[in-house]
C-alpha positions as CSV (number, residue, x, y, z in Angstrom):
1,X,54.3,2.8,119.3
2,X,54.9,5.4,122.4
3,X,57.6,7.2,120.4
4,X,55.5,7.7,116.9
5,X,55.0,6.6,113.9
6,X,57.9,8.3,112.5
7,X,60.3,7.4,115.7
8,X,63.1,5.4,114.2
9,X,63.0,7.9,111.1
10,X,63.8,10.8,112.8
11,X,66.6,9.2,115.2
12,X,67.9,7.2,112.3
13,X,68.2,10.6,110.1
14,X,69.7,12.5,112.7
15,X,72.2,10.2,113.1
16,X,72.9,9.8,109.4
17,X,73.0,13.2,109.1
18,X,75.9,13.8,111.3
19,X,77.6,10.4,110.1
20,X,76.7,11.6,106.3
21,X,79.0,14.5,107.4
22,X,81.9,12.4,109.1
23,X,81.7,10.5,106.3
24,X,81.8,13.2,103.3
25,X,85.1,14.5,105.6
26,X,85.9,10.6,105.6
27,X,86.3,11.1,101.9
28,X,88.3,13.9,102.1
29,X,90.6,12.5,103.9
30,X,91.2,9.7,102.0
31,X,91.5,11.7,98.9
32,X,94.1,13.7,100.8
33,X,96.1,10.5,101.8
34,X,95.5,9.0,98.1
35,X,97.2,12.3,96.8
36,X,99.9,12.4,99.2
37,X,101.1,9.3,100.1
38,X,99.5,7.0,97.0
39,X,99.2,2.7,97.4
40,X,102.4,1.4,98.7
41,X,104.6,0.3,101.2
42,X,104.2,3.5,103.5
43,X,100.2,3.2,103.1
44,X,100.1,-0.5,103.5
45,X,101.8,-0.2,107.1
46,X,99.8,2.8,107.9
47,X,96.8,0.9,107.3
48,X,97.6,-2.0,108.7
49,X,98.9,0.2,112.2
50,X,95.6,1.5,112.0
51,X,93.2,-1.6,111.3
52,X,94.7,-3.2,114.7
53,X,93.4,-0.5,117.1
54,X,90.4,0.3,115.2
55,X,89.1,-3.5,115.2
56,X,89.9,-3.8,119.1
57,X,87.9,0.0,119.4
58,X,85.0,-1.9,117.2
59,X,85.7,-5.0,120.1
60,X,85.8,-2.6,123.4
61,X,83.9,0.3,121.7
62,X,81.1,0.3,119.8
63,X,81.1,-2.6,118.3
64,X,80.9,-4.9,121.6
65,X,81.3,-3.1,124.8
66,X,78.2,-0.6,123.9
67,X,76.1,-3.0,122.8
68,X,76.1,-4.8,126.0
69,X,76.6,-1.7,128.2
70,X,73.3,-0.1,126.3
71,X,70.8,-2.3,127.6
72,X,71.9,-2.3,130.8
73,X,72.1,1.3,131.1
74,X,68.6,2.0,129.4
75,X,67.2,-0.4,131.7
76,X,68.7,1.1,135.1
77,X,67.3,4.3,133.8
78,X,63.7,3.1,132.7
79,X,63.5,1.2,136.3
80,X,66.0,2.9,138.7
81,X,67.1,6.4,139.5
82,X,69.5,8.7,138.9
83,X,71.4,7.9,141.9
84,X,71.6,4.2,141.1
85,X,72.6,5.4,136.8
86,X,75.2,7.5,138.2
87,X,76.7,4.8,140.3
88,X,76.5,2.1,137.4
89,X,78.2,4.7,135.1
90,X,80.7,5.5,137.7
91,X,82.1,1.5,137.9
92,X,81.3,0.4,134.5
93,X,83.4,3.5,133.0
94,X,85.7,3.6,135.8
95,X,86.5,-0.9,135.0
96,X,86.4,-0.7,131.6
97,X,89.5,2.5,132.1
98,X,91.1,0.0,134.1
99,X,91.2,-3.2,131.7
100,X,92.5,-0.6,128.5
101,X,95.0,0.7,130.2
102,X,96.5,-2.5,131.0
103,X,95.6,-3.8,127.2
104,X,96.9,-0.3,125.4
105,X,100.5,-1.1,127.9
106,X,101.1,-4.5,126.3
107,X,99.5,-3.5,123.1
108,X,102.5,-0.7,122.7
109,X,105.2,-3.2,124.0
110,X,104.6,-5.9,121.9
111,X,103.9,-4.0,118.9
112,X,106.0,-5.9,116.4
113,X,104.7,-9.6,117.6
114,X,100.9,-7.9,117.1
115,X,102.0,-6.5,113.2
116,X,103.9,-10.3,112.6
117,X,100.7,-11.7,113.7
118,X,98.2,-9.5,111.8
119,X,100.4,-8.9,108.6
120,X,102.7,-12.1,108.6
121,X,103.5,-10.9,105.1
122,X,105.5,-7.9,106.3
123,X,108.1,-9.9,107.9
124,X,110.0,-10.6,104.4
125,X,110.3,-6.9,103.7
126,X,111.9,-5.7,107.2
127,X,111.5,-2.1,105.8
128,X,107.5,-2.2,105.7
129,X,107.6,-4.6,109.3
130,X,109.5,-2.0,111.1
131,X,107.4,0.6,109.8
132,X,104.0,-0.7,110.7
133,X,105.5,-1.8,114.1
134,X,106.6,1.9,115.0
135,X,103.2,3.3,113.7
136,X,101.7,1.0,116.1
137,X,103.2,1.9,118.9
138,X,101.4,5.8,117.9
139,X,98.1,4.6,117.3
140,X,97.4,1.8,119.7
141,X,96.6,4.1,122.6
142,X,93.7,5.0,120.1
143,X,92.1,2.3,122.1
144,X,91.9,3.6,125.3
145,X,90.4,6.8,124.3
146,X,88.3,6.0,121.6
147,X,86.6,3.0,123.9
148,X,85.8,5.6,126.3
149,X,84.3,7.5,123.8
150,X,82.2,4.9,122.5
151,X,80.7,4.2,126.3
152,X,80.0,7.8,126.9
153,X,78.3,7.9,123.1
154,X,76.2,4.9,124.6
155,X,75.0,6.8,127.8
156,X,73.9,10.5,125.2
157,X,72.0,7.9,123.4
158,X,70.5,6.5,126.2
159,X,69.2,9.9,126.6
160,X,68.2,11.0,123.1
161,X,71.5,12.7,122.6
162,X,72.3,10.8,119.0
163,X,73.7,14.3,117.2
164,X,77.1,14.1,119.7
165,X,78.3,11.0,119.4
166,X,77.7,10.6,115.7
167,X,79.3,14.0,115.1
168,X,82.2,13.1,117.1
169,X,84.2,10.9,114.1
170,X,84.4,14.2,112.3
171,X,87.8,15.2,114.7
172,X,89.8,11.9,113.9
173,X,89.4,12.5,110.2
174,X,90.3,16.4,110.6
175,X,93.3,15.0,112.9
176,X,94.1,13.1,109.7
177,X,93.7,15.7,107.4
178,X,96.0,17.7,108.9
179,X,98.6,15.2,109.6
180,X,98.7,14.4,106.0
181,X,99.2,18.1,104.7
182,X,101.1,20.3,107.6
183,X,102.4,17.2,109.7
184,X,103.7,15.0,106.9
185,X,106.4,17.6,105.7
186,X,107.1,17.9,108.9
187,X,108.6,14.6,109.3
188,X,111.8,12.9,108.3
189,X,109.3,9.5,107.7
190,X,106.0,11.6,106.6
191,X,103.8,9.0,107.3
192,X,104.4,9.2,110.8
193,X,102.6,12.1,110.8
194,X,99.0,9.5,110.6
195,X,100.3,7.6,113.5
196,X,100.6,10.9,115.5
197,X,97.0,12.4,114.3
198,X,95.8,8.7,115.1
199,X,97.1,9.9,118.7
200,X,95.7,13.1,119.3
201,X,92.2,12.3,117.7
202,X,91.2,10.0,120.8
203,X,92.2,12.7,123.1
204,X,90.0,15.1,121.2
205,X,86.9,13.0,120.7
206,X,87.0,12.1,124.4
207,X,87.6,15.7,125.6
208,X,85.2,17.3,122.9
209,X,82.0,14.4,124.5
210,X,82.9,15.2,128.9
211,X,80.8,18.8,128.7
212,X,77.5,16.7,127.0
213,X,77.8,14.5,129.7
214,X,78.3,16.4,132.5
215,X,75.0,19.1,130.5
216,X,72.7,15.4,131.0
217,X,74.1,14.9,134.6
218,X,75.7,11.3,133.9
219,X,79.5,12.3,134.3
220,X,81.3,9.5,135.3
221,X,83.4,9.5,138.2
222,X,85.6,6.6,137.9
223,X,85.9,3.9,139.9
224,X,86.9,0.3,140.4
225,X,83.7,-1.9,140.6
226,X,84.5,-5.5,139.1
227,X,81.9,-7.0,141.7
228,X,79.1,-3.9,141.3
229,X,75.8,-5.8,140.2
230,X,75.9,-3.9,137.1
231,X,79.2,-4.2,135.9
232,X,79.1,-8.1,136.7
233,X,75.8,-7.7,133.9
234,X,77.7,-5.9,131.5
235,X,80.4,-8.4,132.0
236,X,77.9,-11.6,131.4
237,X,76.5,-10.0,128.0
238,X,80.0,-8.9,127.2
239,X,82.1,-11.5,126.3
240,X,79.6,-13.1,123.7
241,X,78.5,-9.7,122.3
242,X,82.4,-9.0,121.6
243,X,82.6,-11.3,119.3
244,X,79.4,-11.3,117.5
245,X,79.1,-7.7,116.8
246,X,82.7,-7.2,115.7
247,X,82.5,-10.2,112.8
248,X,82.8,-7.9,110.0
249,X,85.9,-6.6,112.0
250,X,87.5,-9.7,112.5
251,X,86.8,-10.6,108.6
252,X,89.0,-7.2,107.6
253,X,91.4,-8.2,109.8
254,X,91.7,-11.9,108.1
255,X,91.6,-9.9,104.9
256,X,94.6,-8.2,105.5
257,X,96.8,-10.7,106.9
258,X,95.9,-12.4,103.7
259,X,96.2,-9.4,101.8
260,X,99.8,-8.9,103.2
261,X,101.0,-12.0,101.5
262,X,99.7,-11.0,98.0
263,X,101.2,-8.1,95.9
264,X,102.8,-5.5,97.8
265,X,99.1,-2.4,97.2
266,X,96.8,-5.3,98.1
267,X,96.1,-4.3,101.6
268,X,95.6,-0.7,100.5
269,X,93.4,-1.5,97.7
270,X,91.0,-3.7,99.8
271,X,91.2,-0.3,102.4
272,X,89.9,2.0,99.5
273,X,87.6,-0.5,98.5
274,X,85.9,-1.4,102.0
275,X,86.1,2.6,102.6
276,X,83.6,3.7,99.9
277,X,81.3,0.4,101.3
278,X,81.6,2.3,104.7
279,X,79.9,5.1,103.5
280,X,75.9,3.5,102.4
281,X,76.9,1.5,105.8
282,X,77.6,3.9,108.1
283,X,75.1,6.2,106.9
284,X,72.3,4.4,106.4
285,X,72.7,1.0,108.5
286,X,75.6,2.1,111.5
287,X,72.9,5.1,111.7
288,X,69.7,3.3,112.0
289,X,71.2,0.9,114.0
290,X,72.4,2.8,116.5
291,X,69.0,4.5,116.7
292,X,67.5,0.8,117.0
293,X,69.3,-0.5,120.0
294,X,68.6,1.9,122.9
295,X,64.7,2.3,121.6
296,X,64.4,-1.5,121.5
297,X,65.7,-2.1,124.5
298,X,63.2,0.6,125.9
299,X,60.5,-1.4,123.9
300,X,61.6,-4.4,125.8
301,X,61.9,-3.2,129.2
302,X,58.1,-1.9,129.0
303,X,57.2,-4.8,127.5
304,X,55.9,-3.8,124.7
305,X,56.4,-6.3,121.9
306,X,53.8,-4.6,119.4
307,X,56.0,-1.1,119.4
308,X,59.1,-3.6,119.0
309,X,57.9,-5.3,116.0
310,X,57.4,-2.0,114.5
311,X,60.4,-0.6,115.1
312,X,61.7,-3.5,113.7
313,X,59.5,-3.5,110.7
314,X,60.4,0.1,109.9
315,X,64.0,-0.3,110.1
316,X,64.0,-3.4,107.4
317,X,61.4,-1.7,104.8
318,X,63.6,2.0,105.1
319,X,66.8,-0.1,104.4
320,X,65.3,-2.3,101.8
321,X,64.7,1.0,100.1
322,X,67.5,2.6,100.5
323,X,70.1,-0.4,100.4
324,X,68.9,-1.9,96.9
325,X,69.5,1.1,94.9
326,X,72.3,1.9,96.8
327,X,74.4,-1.4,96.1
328,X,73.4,-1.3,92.4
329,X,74.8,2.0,92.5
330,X,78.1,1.4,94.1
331,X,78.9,-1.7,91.9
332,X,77.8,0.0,88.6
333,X,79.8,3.3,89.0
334,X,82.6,1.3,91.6
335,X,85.3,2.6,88.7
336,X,84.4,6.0,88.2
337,X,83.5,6.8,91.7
338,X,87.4,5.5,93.0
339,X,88.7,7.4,89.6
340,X,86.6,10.7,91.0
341,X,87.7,10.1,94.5
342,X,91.1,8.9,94.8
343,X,93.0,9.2,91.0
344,X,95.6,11.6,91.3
345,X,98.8,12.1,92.2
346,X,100.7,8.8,93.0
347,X,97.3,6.8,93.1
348,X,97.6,5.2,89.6
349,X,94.9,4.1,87.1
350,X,96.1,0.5,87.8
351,X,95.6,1.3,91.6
352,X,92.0,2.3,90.4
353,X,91.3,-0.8,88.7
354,X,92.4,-2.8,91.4
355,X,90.6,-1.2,94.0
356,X,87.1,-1.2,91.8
357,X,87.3,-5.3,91.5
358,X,87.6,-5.6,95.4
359,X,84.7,-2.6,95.9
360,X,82.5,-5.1,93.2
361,X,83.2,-7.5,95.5
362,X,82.3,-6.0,98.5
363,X,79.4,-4.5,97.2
364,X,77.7,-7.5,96.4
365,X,77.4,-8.2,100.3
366,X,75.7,-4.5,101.1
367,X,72.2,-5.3,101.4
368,X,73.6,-8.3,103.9
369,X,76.2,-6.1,105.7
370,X,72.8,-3.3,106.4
371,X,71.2,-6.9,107.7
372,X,72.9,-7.4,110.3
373,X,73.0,-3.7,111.7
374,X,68.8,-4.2,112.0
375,X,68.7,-7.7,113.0
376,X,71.5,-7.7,115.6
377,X,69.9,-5.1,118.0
378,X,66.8,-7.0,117.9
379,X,69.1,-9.7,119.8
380,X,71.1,-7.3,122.0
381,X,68.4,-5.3,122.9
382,X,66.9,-8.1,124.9
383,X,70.1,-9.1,126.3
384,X,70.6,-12.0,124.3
385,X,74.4,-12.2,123.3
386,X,74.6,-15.6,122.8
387,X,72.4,-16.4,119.4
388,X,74.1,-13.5,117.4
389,X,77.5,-14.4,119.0
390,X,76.9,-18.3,117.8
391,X,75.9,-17.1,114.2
392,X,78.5,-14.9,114.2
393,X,80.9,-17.5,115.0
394,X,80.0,-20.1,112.3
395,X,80.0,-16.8,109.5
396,X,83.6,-16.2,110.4
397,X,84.2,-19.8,110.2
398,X,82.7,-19.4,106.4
399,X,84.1,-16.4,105.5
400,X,87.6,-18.0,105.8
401,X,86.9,-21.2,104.0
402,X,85.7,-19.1,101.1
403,X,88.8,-16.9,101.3
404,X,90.8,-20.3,100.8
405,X,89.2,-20.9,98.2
406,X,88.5,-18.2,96.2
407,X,92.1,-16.6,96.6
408,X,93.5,-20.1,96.5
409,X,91.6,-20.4,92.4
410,X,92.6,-16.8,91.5
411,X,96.2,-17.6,92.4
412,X,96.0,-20.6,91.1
413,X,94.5,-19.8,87.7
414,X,96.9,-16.7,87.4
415,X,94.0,-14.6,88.0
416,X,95.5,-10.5,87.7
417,X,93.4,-9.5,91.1
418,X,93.6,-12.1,93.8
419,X,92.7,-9.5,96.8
420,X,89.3,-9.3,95.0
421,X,88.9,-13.0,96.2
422,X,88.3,-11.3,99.6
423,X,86.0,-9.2,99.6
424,X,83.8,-11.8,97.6
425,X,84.0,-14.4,100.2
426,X,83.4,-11.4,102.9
427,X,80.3,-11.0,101.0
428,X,79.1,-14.5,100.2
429,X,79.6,-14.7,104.3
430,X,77.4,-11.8,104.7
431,X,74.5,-13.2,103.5
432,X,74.4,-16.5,105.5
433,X,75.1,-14.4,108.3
434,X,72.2,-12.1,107.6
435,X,69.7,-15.3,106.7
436,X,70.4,-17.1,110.3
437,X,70.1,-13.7,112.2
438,X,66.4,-13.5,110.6
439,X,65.7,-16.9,110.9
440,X,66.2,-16.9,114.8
441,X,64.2,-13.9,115.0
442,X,61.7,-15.4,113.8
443,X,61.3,-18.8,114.7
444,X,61.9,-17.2,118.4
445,X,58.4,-15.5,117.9
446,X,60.0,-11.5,118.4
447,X,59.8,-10.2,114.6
448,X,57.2,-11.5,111.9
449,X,56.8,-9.4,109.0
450,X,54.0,-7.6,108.1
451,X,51.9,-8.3,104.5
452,X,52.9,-6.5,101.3
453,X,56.1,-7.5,100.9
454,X,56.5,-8.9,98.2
455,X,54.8,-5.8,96.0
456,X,56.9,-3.8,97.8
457,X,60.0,-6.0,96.9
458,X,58.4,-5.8,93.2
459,X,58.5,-1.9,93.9
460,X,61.7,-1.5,94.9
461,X,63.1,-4.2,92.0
462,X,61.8,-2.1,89.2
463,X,63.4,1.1,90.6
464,X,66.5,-0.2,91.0
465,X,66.0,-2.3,87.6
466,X,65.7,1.9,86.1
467,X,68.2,3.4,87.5
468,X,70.7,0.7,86.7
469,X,69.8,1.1,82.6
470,X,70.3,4.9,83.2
471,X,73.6,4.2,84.7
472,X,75.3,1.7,82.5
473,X,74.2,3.4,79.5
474,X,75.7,6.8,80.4
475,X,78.7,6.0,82.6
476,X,81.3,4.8,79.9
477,X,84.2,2.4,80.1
478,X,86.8,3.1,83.3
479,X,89.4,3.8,80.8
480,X,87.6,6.8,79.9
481,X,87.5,8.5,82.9
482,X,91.0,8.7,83.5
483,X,91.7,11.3,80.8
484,X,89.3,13.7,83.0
485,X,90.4,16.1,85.5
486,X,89.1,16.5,89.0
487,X,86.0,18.8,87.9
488,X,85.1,17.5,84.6
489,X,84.9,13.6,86.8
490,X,83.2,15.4,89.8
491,X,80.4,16.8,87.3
492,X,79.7,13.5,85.4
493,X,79.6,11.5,88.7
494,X,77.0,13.9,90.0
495,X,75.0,14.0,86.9
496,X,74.7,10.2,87.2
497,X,74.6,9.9,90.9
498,X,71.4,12.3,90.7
499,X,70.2,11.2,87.8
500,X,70.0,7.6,88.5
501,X,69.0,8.7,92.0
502,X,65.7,10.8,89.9
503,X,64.8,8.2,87.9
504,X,64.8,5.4,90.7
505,X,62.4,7.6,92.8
506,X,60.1,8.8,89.6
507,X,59.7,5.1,89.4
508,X,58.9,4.2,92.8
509,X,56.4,7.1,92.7
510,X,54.8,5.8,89.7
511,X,54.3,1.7,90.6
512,X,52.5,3.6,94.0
513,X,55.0,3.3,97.0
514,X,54.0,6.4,98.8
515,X,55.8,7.1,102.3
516,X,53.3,6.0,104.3
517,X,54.3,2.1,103.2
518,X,57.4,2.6,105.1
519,X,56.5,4.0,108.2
520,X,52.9,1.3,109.0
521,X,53.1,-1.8,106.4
């Protein structure tokens, strides 16, 4: 592979590196809003303000719009020059402007229709409807920025330039931060404070990313181009690409309406819950990913299918390694790592509970969820949109059916923790998603595996199968925990955390994985 043998390690830990930071300050930031504000009415509309603009960013950002723009880009700069990448950037950027304006216009006017929609179950408590309509009004222009910002992260990591972009989260949590502890007393409704920092981060993260692209000599200049070759490209990969890369999005978004109708807390304890998956996710798979896609699509543009099946190869074994241990770790310790995190002030122990069932849940479905952030760009790197968008179509269709009944049983049975009934069928989805996207991979002829892995799966198994003893014989029941403060939970969580994390590496050390049987099978 032209890149090295230890290409998609270094990308993919540079950009974990600086998402590892966003999302340490992530955490932060939730502790802060745990503290202040607590699981409640005020937090449930917040969140459900906030989930509406962030799944259309993951739809018109990075989660659709990139991953057809990438391609496109990387290819007009492989085969074209810098005259001809200026003048794509210039009308793609200058287009997609165009179409969120008009989208962030109606999206503030019909505010209450979009929070009746997404959160039916607001509408019987007019109190928590209004107040999620008038947060939405301050954080739908998040849009508009942050898509922007996701389109100029594409073009950096067309160019090697993976630090920005993944450093750039870091503001809207700091935004959040501070509306939480100077903005919120502010207020006369503190929790308008979040809608406002919601506001000002997508000015910052697009201001903060201009001067990096101006430094690589891609600055947009904005223009109108809906019939520009390029644009009409991005356009034909788009539409399906929307929709398959923002599945996980669209499954949140079910959650909550769902979540809106149970127990007034649900919606905020599936947030908590699907905040702590975020971080192995974002780290690990959101990183690599991200790495993956612009070097594939390199890989396919030179034709070179060897390099691309390494690539490919290295990507699965590093998160095979990583994501095992990982989601035995998140569901063993999923009680005291919210109790460490989030219990204080008006987050209760009950809140704790609750939001550890829906995090077991969830984290049943990690090693599927870091699936499909490898296997996708294997699809959109080669500008096919339509597969992934197909499978993603019929996983969506799955996830719900298992929502139905698995929420349907628990209320039905009288079950204490309905909400956890979706982030089980979110995960039971996962996995047939993850299954098809390998299956068409392969059957298609682009990625076979290499030999030796099933003694590396043995490898890997045994770890894991060690560090989950040392971990349920040391952590202790949940009830525990809450009689501990902040730095007597903080210790004991670490002291786990690296202590299961030392005995799962002793262990793959001793049964012989050595790092070489990551980076060439």
């Amino acid at each position: 592979m032209s890149e090295g043998r230890g290409g998609v390690w270094r990308t993919g830990g540079t950009v974990g590196a600086m998402t590892l930071l966003s999302r340490v300050l992530g955490f932060i930031r939730d502790m802060v809003l745990a503290r202040v504000f607590g699981a409640g009415i005020a937090t449930d509309a917040f969140f459900v303000a906030f989930r509406i603009p962030n799944f259309l960013r993951r739809l018109f950002g990075e989660g659709g719009f990139t991953q057809a723009y990438v391609p496109v880009f990387t290819e007009y700069k492989e085969r074209h020059g810098l005259e001809s990448l200026r003048d794509l950037a210039d009308h793609v950027i200058g287009t997609l402007a165009g179409v969120l304006g008009l989208i962030t216009a109606v999206g503030v006017a019909a505010a209450p229709v979009l929070v009746l929609i997404f959160a039916p179950g607001f509408y019987d408590d007019p109190a928590r409807y209004d107040l999620a309509s008038d947060l939405l009004r301050l954080t739908f222009p998040y849009v508009f920025f942050i898509s922007l910002v996701a389109a100029a992260g594409g073009m950096l990591q067309s160019f090697s330039r993976f630090a920005v972009p993944a450093f750039t989260p870091v503001l809207l949590n700091i935004c959040l931060i501070g509306g939480a502890l100077w903005g919120a007393p502010q207020l006369d409704i503190p929790i308008h404070a979040l809608g406002w920092a919601v506001f000002i981060a997508g000015i910052a993260q697009l201001a903060f990313q201009i001067p990096f692209l101006a430094k690589i000599g891609v600055l947009p200049r904005p223009r109108w181009g809906w019939r520009h070759p390029g644009v009409q490209r991005v356009i034909a990969l788009l539409i399906p690409t929307l929709f398959a890369a923002s599945v996980a999005q669209i499954n949140l978004l079910l959650d909550t309406l769902i979540a809106s109708l149970l127990q007034a807390g649900s919606v905020s304890w599936l947030y908590y819950a699907d905040r702590l998956l975020e971080f192995p996710l974002g780290v690990f798979g959101v990183a690599l990913g991200t790495a993956l896609l612009p070097r594939l699509s390199s890989q396919h543009a030179r034709t070179d299918p060897d390099g691309f099946r390494l690539t490919m190869e290295q990507a699965l074994r590093l998160i095979a390694v990583i994501g095992v241990p990982a989601t035995a770790g998140l569901i063993l310790l999923a009680g005291p790592i919210l109790a460490t995190l989030f219990g204080y002030g008006r987050f209760t122990p009950e809140d704790t509970s609750m939001a550890a069932i829906a995090l077991v849940g969830y984290g049943l479905g990690l090693p599927a969820f870091l699936l499909i952030k490898i296997l996708q760009p294997g699809f959109f790197s080669r500008q096919d949109t339509r597969t992934p968008m197909r499978i993603g179509a019929a996983a969506l269709g799955i996830n719900m059916i298992f929502n139905v009944i698995l929420v349907g049983t628990a209320v039905w049975t009288g079950f204490h923790a309905p909400h956890a009934g979706l982030a089980l069928a979110t995960s039971m989805s996962g996995w047939w998603h993850a299954w098809m996207l390998y299956r068409r991979l392969t059957h298609a002829g682009v990625f076979h595996p290499a030999g030796g892995w099933a003694v590396f799966a043995l490898r890997v198994g045994l770890a894991t199968a060690a560090m989950g003893a040392v971990l349920l014989t040391f952590s202790g029941p949940l009830t525990a925990w809450g009689d501990l403060d902040w730095l007597d939970k903080s210790g004991r969580l670490a002291l786990l955390i690296g202590g299961g994390g030392l005995v799962y590496l002793v262990t793959l050390l001793l049964t012989g994985l050595r790092p070489r049987h990551l980076l060439r099978p």
